[in-house]
N, C-alpha and C positions, 0 to 999 in steps of 0.2 A: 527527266524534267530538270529543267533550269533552276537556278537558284538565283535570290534577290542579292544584289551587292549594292555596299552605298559606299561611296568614293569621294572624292573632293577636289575637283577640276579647279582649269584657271579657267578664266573669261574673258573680255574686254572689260567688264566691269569689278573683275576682282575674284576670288574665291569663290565657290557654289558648292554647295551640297546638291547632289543627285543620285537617284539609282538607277541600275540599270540590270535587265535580266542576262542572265550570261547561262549557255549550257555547259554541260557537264565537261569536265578535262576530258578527252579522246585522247589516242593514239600515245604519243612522249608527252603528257599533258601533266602536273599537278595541279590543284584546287588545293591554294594557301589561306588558312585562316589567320588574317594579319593581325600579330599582336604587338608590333613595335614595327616604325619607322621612324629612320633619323631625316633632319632638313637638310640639305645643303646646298650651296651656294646656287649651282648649277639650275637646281627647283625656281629659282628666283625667277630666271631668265623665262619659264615659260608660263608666268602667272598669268599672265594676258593672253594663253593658247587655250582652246577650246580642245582641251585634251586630260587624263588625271594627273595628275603631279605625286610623285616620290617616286624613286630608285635604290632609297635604302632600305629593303626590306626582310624585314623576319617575321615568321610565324611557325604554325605549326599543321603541317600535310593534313586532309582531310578525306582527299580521295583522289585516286592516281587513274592515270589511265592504260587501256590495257595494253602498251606497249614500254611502259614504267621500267625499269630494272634499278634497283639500288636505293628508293626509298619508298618506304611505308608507312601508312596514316599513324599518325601522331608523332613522325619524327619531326624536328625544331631543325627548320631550314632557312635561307635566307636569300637574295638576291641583290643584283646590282644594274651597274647601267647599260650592259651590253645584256639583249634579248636571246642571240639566235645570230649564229653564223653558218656560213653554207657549208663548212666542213671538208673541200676539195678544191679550194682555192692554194695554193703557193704560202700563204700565210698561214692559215688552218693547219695546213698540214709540217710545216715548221713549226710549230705550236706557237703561230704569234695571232692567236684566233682573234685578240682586240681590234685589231687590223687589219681582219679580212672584210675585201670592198663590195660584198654584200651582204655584212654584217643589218642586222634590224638592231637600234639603238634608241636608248630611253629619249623622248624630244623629236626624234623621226618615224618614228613606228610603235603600234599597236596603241593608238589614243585611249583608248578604253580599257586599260590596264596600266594599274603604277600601285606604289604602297602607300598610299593618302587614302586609305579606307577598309573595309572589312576584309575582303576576302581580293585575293586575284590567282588567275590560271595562267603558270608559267611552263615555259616547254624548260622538262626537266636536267637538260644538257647544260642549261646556265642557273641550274640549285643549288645551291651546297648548304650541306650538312654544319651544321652549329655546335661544335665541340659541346660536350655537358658541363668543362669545367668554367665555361664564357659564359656570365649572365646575359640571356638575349637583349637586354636596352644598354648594354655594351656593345655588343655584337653588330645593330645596328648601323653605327656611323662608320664600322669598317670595311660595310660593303662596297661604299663608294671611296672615301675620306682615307681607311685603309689602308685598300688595294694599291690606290691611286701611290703614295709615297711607299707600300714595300716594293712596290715592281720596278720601281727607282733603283731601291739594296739590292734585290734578286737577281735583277736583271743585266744591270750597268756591274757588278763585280763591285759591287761596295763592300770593303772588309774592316774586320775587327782590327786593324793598325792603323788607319785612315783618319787624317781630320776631316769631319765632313761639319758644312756652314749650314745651318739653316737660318734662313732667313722670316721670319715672320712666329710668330707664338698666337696661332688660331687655330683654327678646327683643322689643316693641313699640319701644319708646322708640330702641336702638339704630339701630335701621333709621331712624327718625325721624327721625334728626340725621344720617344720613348724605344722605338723597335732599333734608332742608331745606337743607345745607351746599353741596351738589354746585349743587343751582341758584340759588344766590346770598343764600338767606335769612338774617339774621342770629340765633343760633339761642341761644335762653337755655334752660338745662337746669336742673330742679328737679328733688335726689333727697334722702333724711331724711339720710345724713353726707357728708363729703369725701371717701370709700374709692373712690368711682369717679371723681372730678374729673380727673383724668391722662386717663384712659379718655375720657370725655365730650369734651374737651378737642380727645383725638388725632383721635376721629371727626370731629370740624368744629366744636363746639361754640364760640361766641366767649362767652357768660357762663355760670358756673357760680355756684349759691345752694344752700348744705347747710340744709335746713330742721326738723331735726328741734328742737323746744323753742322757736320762734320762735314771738313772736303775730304780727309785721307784717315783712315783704319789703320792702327798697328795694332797687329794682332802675333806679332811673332814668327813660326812656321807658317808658310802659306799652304792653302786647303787643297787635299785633293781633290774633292766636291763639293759642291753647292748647289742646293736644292731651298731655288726659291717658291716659298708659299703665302705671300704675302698679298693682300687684296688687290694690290696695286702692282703695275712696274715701277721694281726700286728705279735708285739711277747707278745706272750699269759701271758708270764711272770711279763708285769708288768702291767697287768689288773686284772689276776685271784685276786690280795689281793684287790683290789678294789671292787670287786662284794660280796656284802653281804651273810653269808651263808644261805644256799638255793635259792641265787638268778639264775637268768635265763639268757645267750647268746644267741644271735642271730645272728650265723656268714652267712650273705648274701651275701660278698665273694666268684663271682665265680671261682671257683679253678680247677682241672681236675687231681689234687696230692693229695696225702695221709695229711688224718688229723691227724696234730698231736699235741698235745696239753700238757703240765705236767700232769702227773695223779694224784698225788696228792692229787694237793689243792684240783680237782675237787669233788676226794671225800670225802676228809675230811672235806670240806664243803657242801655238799650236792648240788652242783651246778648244774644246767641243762645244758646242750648244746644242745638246739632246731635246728633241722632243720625248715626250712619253704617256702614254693614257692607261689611266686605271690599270688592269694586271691579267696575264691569260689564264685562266682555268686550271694552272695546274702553279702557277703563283701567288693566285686569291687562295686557295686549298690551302697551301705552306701559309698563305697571312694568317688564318684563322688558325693555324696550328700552334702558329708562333708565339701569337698574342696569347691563345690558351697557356700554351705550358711556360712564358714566360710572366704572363702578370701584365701584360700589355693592355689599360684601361682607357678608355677616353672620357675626359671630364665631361661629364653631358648636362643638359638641363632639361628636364622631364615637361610636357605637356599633353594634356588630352585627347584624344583622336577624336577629334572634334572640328564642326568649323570654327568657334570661335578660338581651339587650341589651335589648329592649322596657323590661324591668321596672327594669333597673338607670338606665334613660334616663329613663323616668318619676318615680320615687321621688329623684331629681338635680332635678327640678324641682319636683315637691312639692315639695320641701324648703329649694328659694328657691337653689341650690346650682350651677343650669346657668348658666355663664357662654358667648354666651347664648341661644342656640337649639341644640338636641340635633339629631342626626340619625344617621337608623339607615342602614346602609351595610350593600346586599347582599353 
């Protein structure tokens, strides 16, 4: 017998509370009882989709299905925004599973499943386990927000000698200077004034640069990386002299417009411009280890699993307003 779920979809007309009857987890199936999701940016984009909205999700197993290995009811799990991949694709099997091209992905697949509500039934290959020493409405925004900037460090060979820049002090960027500070990087933070310089600072930051109204940056040593997180595209112009040649960008930036960037410098210094999304399965694992036994927190701001929490938690970040990841609290 099925059980009732109530969720919290987008619409054309905005936010909706609905239920819906869902059967029982089968096969690699868990049945999560959601007790925390975080907002993020990404949520925004499908407020107007006749689908549930969140991908930051934790809770707690409730009932597995009989093909389950490796969790059991009442362990404190969590999810993100990749669904389900085929497993036997060229990427899968490199372990770059984010990237496999018939990946099912939060926004393109399973409408009727997200973490905007009580319970959801996820295939257990994209579960994991929530360290005991991570309070789950931390644990939250790192499913997305996270993974997304450690698989940046993990993956590109970001190391503890390394200046790396970030660019922005929000729900990406904060996370960024705490997992760059924890493992030894020296960390230069670029935001447009000084209002968050303290903030930046207390997380780990060793330089701060307010750049709003400047043509040219000195900052000394030029950066081996740069990982921008900032809501907007900076202007490329007065960061490219700053990145050392052959160093490496990471514009995480989501945009829906043409990249454009000087050509140039980039080649006449041999610069990278990486793409990168969220983190594969066996680099989200290390995210949540890391941040456990390091003290990796995310400044969050608590609201209701509610609609009118949903609405009041979204329209805070709209509005550039969430200091700095929201989270809705069953």
């Amino acid at each position: 017998m099925g059980i009732d779920i109530t969720v919290f979809k987008g619409s054309e007309g905005g936010i909706v509370q609905a239920t819906t009857h869902s059967e029982l987890p089968t096969g690699n199936q868990v049945l999560i009882k959601i007790t925390h999701s975080g907002i993020c940016g990404t949520d925004e984009h499908y407020k107007q989709t006749d689908m549930v909205l969140g991908h930051e999700g934790v809770g707690i197993v409730e009932q597995i299905g009989e093909d389950v290995k490796g969790f059991k009811v009442g362990d404190v799990v969590g999810w993100g925004y990749t669904h389900k991949t085929c497993g036997t694709c060229d990427q899968c099997l490199l372990g770059q599973d984010q990237y496999c091209q018939n990946r099912e992905l939060y926004g393109y697949h399973n409408f009727h499943q997200g973490s905007f509500g009580s319970h959801a039934i996820w295939d257990a290959s994209f579960v994991f386990h929530v360290p005991k020493e991570l309070d789950p409405a931390f644990a939250a925004p790192l499913m997305c927000g996270g993974a997304t900037v450690f698989n940046v460090i993990e993956t590109y060979n970001i190391r503890s000698t390394d200046r790396v820049g970030v660019v922005g002090v929000g729900g990406l960027g904060h996370l960024a200077i705490q997992f760059l500070a924890k493992m030894g990087a020296s960390v230069i933070v670029f935001s447009l004034t000084d209002s968050k310089r303290e903030q930046a600072i207390g997380l780990g930051a060793t330089e701060f640069y307010a750049t709003k109204e400047k043509n040219k940056l000195e900052i000394g040593k030029p950066l081996d990386h740069l990982i921008v997180t900032a809501n907007s595209v900076p202007n490329w112009n007065l960061y490219l002299d700053i990145v050392k040649p052959t160093g490496s960008i990471y514009p995480l930036t989501v945009d829906f417009g043409n990249f454009n960037i000087p050509t140039f410098p980039v080649l006449i210094n041999g610069i990278t411009i990486q793409g990168t999304a969220v983190a594969n399965r066996s680099v989200h694992k290390k995210m949540l280890e890391f941040a456990a036994r390091h003290g990796v927190r995310p400044m969050i701001e608590r609201f209701p699993m509610t609609k009118s929490g949903v609405e009041e938690g979204m329209a805070k970040l709209r509005e550039g307003k969430m200091r700095y990841r929201g989270v809705l609290v069953a």
